[in-house]
C-alpha positions, 0 to 999 in steps of 0.5 A: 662902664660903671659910673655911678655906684652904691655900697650899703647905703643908710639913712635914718632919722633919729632912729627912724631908718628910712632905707638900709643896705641898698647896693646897686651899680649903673652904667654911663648912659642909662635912665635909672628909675627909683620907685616905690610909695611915697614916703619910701625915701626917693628924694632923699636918695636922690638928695644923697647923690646931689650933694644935698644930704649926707647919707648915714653910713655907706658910699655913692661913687660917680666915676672914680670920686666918692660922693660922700666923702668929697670935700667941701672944695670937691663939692662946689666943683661938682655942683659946677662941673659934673652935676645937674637938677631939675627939682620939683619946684624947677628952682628958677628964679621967678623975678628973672627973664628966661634968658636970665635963668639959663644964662647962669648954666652958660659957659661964659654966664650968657655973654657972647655971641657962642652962649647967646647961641647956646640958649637960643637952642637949648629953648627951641629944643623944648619948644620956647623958642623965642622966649628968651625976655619971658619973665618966668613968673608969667610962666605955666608950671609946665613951660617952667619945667621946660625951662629947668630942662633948657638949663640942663641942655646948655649945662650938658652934665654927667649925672643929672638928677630929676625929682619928679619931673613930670609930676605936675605936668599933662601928657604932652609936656611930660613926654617933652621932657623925658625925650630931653631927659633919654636924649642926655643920657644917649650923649652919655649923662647918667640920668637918676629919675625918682617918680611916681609916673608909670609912663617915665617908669617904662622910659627908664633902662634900670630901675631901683625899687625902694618899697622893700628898703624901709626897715623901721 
């Protein structure tokens, strides 16, 4: 089943237009790859998808609501409901506790016996088990990233979107969030990753190679 669709997609800055008339569909489930060079518009797609950017012209469809179209009211229940981040700066809030930052994904925003549960395995899952009063500014950039992935797991999103996710990260933590980001999408999330990493490229079904949209 096609989940997530895009018709003819542009963005361009001023007259500068960064990528044009890309179309391109994928089914639920699948890790999607973009590649290509640096400055050929990766984040920028991703952002389109998140809700982040408003795409020149062309349409994003995720199931049956057109992205780029959506509502302001339609997009605040999206970015609750159905759409997951893990940024490049993990977007964590550093003067808080690991607790304190997955508790805002929880269901019940970490009260109660079923949410307390929820995170507790979510950070073992990543191998933080225990972490729980950690404040994140004592963190590694890698248990962050960690972190940004726990968050994902008490969420459980339909679309997760992931910038450069292993980006900064060694072998070993790298491989721990791609298993977590595979696992998402074998329990049925579309999983959109733009990287650089050679090793995230061969963990993904499809890829969408941007090096050929540039048209200045």
């Amino acid at each position: 089943m096609i989940m997530l669709a895009i018709n003819n997609l542009t963005k361009a800055f001023g007259e500068r237009i960064l990528w044009s008339g890309i179309t391109a569909s994928f089914p639920n489930g699948a890790v999607i790859g973009l590649v290509g060079p640096s400055g050929a518009g990766k984040s920028t797609l991703l952002n389109c998808m998140g809700l982040l950017e408003k795409p020149t012209s062309g349409s994003i469809r995720f199931g049956d609501v057109c992205l780029t179209a959506a509502s302001v009211r339609q997009r605040r229940a999206l970015r609750r409901e159905t759409l997951g981040y893990v940024f490049q700066n993990y977007a964590l809030v550093e003067e808080a506790t690991v607790e304190a930052n997955l508790a805002i994904a929880a269901p019940h925003h970490g009260h109660g016996r079923e949410d307390k549960k929820l995170i507790s395995s979510a950070l073992e899952a990543v191998g933080l088990e225990g972490q729980q009063r950690t404040a994140i500014s004592t963190l590694s950039g890698g248990e962050q990233q960690r972190v940004a992935v726990a968050r994902l797991l008490v969420y459980s999103p339909r679309l997760v979107l992931a910038d450069e996710p292993t980006g900064a990260l060694d072998s070993d933590n790298a491989r721990i969030v791609l298993d977590h980001l595979e696992s998402m999408a074998s329990r049925g999330a579309t999983v959109v990753i733009a990287t650089h990493d050679p090793s995230a490229r061969q963990r993904c079904d499809e890829l969408l190679d941007l090096t050929h949209k540039d048209k200045d």
